[in-house]
N, C-alpha and C positions, 0 to 999 in steps of 0.2 A: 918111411913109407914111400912106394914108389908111386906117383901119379901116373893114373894110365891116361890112354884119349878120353874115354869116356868122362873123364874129372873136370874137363875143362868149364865146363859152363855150369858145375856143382856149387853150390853155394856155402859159405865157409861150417854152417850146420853141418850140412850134408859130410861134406868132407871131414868135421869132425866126430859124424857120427861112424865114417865107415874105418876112422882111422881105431877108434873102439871095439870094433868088432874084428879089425886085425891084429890087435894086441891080444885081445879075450880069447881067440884062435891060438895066436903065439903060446899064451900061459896055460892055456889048455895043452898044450902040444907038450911044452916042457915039464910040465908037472907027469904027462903021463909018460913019459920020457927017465922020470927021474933025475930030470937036470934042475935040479932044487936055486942052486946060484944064476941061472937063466932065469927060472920064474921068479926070482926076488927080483932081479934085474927090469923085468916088464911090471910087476907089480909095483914098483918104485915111477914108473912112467907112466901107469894110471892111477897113481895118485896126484904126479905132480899136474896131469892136464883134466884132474878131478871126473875120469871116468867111470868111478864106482864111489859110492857113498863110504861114509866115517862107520858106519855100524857093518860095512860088507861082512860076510864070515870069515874071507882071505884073510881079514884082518885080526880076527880073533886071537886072542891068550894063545889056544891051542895049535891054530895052525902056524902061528909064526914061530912060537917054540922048534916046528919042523926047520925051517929055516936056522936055526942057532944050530942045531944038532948038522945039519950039512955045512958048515964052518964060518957063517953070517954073524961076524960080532952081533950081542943081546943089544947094545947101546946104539948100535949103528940107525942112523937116521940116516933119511933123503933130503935133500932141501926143500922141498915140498914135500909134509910127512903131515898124513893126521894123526899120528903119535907127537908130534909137537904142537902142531896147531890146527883146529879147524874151520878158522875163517879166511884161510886164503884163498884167492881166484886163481884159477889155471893160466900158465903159460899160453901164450899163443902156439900153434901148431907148428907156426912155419918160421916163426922168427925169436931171437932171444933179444930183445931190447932191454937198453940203458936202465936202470933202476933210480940213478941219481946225475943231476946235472949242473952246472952254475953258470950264468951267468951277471955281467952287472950294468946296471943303468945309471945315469946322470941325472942328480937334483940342476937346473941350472941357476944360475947369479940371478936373484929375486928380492922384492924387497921385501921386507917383514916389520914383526912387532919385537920390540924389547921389552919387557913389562917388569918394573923393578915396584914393589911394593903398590905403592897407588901412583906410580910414573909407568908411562910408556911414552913411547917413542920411536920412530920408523927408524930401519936400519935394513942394511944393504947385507942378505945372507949371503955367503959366498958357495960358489957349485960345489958341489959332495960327491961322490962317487957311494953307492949303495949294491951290497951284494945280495944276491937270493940262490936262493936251491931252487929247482926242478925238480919234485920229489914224487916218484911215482908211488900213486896207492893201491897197494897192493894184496888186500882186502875186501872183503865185501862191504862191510861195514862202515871202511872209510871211502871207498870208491864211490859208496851209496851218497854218502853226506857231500864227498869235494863234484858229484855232478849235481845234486838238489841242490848246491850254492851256488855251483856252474848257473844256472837256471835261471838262479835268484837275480846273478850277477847281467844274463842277458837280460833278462828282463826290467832291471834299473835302468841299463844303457840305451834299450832300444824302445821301451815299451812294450814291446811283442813277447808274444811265451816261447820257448823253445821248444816244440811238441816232439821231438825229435823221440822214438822209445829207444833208448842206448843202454837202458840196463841189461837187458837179455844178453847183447853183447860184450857185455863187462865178464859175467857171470860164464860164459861159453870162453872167454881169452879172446875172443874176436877182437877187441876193443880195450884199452888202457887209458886211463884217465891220469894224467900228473895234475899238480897244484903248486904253484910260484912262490914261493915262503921266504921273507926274509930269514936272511943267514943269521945265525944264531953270534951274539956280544955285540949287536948294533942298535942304535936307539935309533928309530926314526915309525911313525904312525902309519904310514902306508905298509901293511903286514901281509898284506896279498894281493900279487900282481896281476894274477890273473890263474885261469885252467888251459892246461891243454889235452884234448882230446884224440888220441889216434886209433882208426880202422887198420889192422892187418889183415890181407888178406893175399894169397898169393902173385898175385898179380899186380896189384895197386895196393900204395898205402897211402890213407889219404889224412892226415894232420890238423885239425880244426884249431884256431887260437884264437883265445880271447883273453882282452886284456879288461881292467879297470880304467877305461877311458877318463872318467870325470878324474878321478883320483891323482890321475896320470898330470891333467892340466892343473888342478888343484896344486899340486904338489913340484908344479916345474920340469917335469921330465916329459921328455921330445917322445909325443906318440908314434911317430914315423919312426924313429928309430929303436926304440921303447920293441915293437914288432919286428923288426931289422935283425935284432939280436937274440931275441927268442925264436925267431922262424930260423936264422942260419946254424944254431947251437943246437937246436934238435934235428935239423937236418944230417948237419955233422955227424952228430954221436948216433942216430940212426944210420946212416951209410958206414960208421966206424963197424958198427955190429951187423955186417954184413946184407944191406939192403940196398939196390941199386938205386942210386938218385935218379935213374931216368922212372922210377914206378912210383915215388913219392911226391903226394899233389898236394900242397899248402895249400890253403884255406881259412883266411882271416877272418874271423863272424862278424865285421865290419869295413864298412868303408873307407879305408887307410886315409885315402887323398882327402875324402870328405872332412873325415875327423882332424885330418892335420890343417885344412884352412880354415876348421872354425878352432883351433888350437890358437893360431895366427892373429885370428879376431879378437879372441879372447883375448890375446896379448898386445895389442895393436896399441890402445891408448893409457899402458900403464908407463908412470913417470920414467924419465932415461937412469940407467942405471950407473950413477954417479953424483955424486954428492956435492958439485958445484953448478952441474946442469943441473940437480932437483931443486937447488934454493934457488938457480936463478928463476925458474917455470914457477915456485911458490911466491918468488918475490911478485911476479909481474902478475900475476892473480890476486896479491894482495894491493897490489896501485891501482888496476882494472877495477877492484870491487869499491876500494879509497873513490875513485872518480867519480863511479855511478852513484854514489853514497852524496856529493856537491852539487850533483845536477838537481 
């Protein structure tokens, strides 16, 4: 689609609407044309950016038949086909983005429990290295469910609701929602790191990232950096897939610096992590209390 002047200040609706009625022109043209492999070719591109419904008549037994008879293998699918599935969400108009991504975060050196039958005892975990996917949802279905957790997830962190209406734009390809999922053969309780939210739109792409703050300190892994690695790993693989890093605007749904000094506090008066400074700090807490115990 060629953008004219007048596009510019169109809102990605808009433009998505009038990019439908240039295709619907196109298929009209070629059908009346008898260019049958042209209009499969357009009809294959309003399905994949979902601008005609699963029951359209284009679609029908009979008329696709037409198409087999002009030389269009019977099996042949689109990658976006309501012959294979009908809960996919369209393609954005103007961009093809990443489907899958990974990156990995650090448990760090923390102390823990042992717990052996009715014994525990403290012990010094050593740092981990943890892998996750990036896994865009590609769905209605699930795009619906990983932003109502999105939601749930701000709203644990900050207390506030996320009022934001972002389905419409799921549903139009304006908007693509991933979800942080640990990588599949790894044991560890932190199973979702966060969502990340992005806006396409020709001009500006704009990136929303949230993470699982509590979970994050819970669990020893640096939120400042935790954001570090999820914010340059989709930037990357967005600018890989052809988008200019000068129109892409990160957007943390928190206070990085905020959250990493009460990370800080949080950690500030846990014992040193070593096994001859922790007895000596438990010894001298146990003579301190010995003393007060005489007086």
């Amino acid at each position: 689609m060629i953008i004219m002047k007048e596009d510019i200040n169109m809102t990605y609706k808009e433009l998505y609407d009038r990019k439908k009625l240039i295709y619907a022109s196109e298929l009209e043209s070629a059908l009346a044309d008898g260019d049958l492999k042209r209009a499969y070719k357009i009809l294959g591109k309003l399905m994949r950016y979902r601008m005609i419904v699963p029951d359209d008549k284009l679609l029908s037994k009979e008329n696709l038949k037409k198409f087999v008879k002009a030389g269009i293998p019977d099996k042949h699918r689109f990658e976006k086909d309501y012959r294979k599935d009908k809960d996919y969400l369209p393609d954005n108009i103007f961009y093809n983005i990443p489907t899958y991504m990974k990156i990995s975060v650090l448990s760090e050196k923390h102390w823990g429990k042992r717990v052996e039958l009715v014994y525990e005892g403290d012990i010094i975990i050593p740092e981990k290295l943890y892998h996750y996917d990036i896994r865009l949802k590609d769905t209605s279905g699930t795009a619906k469910a990983a932003l109502r957790e999105m939601k749930e997830m701000y709203k644990r962190e900050s207390g506030l609701d996320l009022s934001n209406n972002w389905e419409e734009a799921l549903e139009t390809g304006n908007s693509k929602i991933y979800e942080i999922v640990l990588s599949n053969g790894q044991q560890f309780v932190l199973r979702n790191l966060g969502y990340i939210y992005v806006t396409l739109s020709r001009k500006k792409v704009v990136v929303a990232v949230l993470l699982d703050n509590s979970n994050l300190i819970k669990h020893f892994i640096n939120i400042k950096k935790a954001y570090e690695v999820v914010i340059d790993t989709v930037v990357d693989h967005l600018a890989e897939s052809g988008i200019s890093v000068e129109i892409i605007n990160v957007k943390p749904m928190c206070d990085i610096k905020m959250a990493s000094e009460y990370q800080a506090k949080k950690y500030k008066n846990l014992p040193p992590l070593d096994y001859d400074a922790f007895c000596e700090q438990e010894n001298k807490k146990l003579e301190l209390a010995a003393t007060k115990e005489q007086e």
